[in-house]
C-alpha positions as CSV (number, residue, x, y, z in Angstrom):
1,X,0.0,0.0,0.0
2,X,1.3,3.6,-0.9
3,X,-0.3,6.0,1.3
4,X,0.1,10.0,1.3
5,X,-1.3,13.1,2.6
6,X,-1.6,17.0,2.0
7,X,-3.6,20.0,2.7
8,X,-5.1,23.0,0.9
9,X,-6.7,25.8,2.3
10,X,-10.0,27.3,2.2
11,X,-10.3,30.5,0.0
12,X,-13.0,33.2,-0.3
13,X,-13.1,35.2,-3.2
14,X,-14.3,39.4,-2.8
15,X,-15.0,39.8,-6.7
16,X,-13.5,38.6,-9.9
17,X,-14.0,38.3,-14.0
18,X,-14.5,35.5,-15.5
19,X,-11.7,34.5,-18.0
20,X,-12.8,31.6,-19.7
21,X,-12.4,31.8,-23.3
22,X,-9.7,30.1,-24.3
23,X,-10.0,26.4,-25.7
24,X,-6.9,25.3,-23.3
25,X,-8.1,24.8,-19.9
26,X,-4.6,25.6,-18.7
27,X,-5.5,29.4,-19.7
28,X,-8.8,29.7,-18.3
29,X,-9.5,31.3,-15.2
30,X,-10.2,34.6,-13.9
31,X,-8.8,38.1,-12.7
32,X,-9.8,38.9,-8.9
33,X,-8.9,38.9,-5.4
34,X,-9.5,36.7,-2.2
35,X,-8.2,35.7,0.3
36,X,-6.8,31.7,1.8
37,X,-7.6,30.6,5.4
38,X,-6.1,28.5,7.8
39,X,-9.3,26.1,7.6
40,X,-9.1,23.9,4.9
41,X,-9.3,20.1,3.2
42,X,-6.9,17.4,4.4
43,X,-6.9,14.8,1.6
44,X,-5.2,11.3,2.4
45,X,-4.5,8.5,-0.6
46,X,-4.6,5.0,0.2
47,X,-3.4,3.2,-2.9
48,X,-3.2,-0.6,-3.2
49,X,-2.3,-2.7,-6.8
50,X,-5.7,-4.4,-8.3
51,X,-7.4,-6.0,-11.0
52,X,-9.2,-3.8,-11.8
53,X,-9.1,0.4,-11.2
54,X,-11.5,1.2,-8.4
55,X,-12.1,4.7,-7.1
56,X,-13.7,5.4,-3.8
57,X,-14.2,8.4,-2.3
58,X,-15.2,10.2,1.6
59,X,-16.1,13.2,2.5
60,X,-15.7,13.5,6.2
61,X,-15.9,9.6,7.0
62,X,-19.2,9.6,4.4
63,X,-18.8,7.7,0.8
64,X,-19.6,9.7,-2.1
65,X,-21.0,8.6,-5.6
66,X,-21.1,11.3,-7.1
67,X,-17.8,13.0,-6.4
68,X,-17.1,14.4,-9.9
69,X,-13.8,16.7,-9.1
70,X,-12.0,14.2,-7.6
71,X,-12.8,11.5,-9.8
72,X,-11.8,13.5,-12.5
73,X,-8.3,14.6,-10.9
74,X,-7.9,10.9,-10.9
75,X,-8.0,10.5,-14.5
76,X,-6.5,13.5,-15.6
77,X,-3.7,11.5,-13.1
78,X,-4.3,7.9,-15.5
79,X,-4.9,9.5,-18.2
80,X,-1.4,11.8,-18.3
81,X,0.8,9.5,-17.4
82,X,-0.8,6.1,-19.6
83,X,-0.7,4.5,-16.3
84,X,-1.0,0.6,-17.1
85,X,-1.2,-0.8,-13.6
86,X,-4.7,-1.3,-12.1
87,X,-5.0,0.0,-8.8
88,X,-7.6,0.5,-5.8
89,X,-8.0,4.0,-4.7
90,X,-9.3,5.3,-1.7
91,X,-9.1,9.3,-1.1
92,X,-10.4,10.9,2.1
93,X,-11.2,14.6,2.3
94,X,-11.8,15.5,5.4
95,X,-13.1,19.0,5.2
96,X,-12.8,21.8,7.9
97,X,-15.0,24.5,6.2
98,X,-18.8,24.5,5.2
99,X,-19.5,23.1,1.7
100,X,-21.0,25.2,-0.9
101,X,-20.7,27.6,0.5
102,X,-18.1,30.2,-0.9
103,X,-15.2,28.6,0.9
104,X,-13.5,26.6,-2.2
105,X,-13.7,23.4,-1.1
106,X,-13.8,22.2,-4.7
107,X,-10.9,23.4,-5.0
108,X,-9.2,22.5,-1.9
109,X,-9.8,19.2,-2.6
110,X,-8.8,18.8,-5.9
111,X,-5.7,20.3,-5.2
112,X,-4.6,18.4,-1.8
113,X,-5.6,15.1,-3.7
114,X,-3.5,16.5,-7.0
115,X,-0.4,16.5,-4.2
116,X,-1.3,13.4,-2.3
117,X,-1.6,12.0,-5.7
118,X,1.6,12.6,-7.1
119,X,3.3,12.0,-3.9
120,X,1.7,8.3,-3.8
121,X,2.7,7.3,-7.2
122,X,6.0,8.6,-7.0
123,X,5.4,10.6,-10.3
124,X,7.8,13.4,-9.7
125,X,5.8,16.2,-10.3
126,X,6.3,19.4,-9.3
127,X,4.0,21.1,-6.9
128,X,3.1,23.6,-9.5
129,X,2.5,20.6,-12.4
130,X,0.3,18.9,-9.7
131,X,-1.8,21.8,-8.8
132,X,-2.2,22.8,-12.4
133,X,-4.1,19.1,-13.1
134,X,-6.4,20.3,-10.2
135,X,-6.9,23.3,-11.7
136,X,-7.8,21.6,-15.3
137,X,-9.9,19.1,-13.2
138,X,-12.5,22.3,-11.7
139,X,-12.4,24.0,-14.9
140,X,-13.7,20.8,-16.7
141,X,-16.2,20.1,-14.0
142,X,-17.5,23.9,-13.9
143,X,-17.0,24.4,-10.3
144,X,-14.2,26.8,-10.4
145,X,-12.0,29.0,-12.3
146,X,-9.2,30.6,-9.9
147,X,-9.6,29.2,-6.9
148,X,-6.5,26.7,-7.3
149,X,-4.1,29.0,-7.9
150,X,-4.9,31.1,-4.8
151,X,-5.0,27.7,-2.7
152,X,-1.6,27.2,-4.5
153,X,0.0,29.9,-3.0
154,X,-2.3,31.4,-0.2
155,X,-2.2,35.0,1.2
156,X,-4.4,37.6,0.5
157,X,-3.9,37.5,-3.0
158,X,-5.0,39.9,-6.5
159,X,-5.3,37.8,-9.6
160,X,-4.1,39.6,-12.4
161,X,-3.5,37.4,-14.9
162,X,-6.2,34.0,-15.4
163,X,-4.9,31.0,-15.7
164,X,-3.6,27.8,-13.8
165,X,-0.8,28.3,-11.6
166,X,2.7,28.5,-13.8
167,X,0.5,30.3,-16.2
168,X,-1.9,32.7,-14.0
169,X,-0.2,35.5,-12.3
170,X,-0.8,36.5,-8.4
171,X,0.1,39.7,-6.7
172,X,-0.2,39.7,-2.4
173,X,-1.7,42.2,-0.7
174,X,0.5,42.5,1.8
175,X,-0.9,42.5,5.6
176,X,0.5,42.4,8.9
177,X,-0.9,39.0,10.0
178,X,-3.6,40.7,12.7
179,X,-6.4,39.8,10.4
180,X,-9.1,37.5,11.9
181,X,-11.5,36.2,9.1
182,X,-15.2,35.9,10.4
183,X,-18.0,34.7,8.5
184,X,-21.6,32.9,9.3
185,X,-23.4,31.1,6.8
186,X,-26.6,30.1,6.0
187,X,-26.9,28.1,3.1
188,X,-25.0,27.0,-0.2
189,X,-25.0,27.6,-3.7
190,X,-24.0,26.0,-6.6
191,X,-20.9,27.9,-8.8
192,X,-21.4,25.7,-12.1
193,X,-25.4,27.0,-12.1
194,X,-23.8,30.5,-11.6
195,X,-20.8,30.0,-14.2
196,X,-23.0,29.0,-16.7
197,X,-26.0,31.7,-16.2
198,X,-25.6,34.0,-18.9
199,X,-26.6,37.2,-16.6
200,X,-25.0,36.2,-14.0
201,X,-22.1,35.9,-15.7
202,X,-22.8,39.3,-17.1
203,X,-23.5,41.1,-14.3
204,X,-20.3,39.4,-12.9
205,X,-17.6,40.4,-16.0
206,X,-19.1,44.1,-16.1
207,X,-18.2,45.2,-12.2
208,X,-15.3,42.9,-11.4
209,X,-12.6,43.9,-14.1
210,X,-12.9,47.5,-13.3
211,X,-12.8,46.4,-9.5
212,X,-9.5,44.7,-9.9
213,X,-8.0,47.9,-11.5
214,X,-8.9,49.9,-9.0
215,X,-7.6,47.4,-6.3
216,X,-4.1,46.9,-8.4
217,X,-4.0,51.1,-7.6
218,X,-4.4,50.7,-3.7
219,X,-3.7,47.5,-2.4
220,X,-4.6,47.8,0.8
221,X,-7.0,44.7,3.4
222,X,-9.6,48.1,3.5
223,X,-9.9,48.3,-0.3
224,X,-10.0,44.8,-0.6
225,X,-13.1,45.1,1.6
226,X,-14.7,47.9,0.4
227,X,-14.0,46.6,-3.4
228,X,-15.7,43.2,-2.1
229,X,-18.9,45.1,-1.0
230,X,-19.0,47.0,-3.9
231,X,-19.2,43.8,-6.1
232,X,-21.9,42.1,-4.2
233,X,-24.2,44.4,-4.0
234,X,-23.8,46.1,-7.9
235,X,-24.0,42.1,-9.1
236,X,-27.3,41.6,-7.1
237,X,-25.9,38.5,-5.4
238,X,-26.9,39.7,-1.4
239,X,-29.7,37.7,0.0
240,X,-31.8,38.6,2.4
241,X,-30.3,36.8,5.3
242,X,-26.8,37.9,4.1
243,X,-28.3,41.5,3.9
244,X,-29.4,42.2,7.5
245,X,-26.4,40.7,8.8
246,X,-24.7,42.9,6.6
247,X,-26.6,45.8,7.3
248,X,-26.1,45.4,11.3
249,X,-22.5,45.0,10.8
250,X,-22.6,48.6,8.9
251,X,-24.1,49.9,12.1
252,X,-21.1,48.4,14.2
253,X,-19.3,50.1,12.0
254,X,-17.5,46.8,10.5
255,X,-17.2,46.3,6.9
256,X,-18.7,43.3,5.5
257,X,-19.3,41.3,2.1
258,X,-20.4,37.6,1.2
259,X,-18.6,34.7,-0.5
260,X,-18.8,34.2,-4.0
261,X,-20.2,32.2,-4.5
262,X,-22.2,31.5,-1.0
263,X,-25.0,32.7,1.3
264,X,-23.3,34.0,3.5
265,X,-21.2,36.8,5.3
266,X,-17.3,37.5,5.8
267,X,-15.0,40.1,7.2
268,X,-11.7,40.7,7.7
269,X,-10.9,42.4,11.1
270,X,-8.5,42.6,14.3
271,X,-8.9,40.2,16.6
272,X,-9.9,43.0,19.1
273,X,-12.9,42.8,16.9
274,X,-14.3,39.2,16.6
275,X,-16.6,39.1,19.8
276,X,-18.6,42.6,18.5
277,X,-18.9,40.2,15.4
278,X,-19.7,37.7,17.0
279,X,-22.7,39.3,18.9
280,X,-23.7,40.2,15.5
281,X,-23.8,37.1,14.2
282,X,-25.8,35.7,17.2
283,X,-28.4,37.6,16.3
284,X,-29.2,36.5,12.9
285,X,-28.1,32.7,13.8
286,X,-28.3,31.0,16.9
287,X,-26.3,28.6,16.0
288,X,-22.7,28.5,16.5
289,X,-21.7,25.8,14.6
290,X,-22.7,28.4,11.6
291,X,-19.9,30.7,12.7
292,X,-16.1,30.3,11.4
293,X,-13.3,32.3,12.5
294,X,-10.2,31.7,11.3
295,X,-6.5,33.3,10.5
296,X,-5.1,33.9,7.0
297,X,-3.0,30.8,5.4
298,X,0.3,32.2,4.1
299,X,1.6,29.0,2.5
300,X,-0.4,27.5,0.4
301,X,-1.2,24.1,0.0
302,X,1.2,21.6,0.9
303,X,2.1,18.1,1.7
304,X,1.9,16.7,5.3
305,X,2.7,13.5,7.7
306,X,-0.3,11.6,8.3
């Protein structure tokens, strides 16, 4: 048995454009900003020689049939390298962050399995050359288009250039480490309907390139913000839950947005600041378990013992 592990953080994205008309995959993407956090996926491969090629996956100690991302990262994986041994697969994702929810777990997964992957199999790839399969693997299965390549690296990041990583191009915003990420959540939403909603997509490619500009001219966690805000609410994508939380967070005086794509609400503060959000949050949720606070992932994804 070959067995290997690795992580990739969660990532929210503020705003972005889509990118998404080139026929190679490895161009796609799209130009924005967002942010990694220390909450992620953990993805462990089991892999044993068979008759037969078998792929099973779990989601937090659940089997999943219809995990389409990591199924396909696995063939991409077959596929690239003619592989002619059979073998059993088992991956397990365990995932540390709400799904559907705007936190890339599509993403994360894809791309701590691309690692895990090509760590089990000895295949010799570079981290980069790993990551850019999982990046192929969510643009092919519509549930992303720049997520990896933030995961990749981490940070608070601008994406200026679309593409997969080694092709995409990522400036940090550069921060002093203070920043607490809050957010609560309510419910998910599904990026591939909202990728491939002609105005959505619209409304989405008409704010965020301008938004990216004006962020490229003062990169700053506060413009970053107030950019974010200004893209959810000119793209329509607030709802009503996300809106009074929102709203009473403007009162505090605490600048909010939500996920894209994701009902919910996020902010970037001190950590002097997190029980005021807090309070707000208990308001509008009394639920705790629908809170997440986390600190900023500087890294990037990466392998791991165990």
């Amino acid at each position: 048995m070959r067995k290997a592990s690795a992580f990739s953080p969660a990532h929210v994205t503020g705003f972005f454009q889509i990118c998404d008309k080139s026929e190679n995959p490895l161009h796609k993407g799209s130009k924005g900003a967002g942010f990694s956090i220390k909450n992620g996926v953990k993805t462990t491969v089991e892999i044993r020689d068979a008759e037969k090629t078998s792929v099973k996956v779990k989601i937090n100690n659940c089997i999943v049939e219809n995990a389409e991302v990591s199924k396909k990262v696995v063939n991409l994986f077959l596929n690239k390298f003619h592989l002619k041994q059979s073998y059993e697969i088992l991956i397990e994702h365990e995932i540390a962050v709400p799904i559907g929810m705007g936190f890339g777990t599509s993403g994360a997964g894809a791309l701590s399995l691309a690692l895990a992957l090509n760590e089990a199999l000895k295949l010799g790839l570079s981290k980069i050359e790993a990551a850019q399969i999982a990046h192929i693997a969510e643009v092919e299965c519509k549930t992303g288009l720049g997520t990896v390549i933030a995961e990749t690296f981490g940070g608070i990041e601008i994406r200026t250039k679309p593409g997969a990583p080694g092709i995409g191009e990522v400036k940090n915003i550069e921060s002093d480490g203070n920043y607490i990420v809050a957010s609560v959540f309510f419910g998910s939403s599904s990026t591939k309907k909202a990728l491939t909603n002609a105005e959505i997509r619209r409304k989405i490619n008409a704010v965020g390139e301008k938004l990216t500009s004006q962020l490229l001219k003062n990169p700053t966690v506060k413009n970053f913000m107030v950019l974010s805000r200004i893209f959810a609410e000119e793209t329509g994508l607030i709802s009503e839950r996300a809106r009074k939380v929102l709203d009473e967070l403007d009162r505090n005086g605490i600048l909010g947005s939500i996920p894209i794509f994701g009902d919910a609400v996020f902010t970037l503060i001190p950590y002097n600041l997190v029980k005021d959000v807090e309070k707000v949050f208990a308001k509008y949720s009394d639920d705790k378990n629908n809170f997440l606070i986390s600190e900023i992932d500087f890294e990037g994804a990466k392998l791991i013992n165990g």
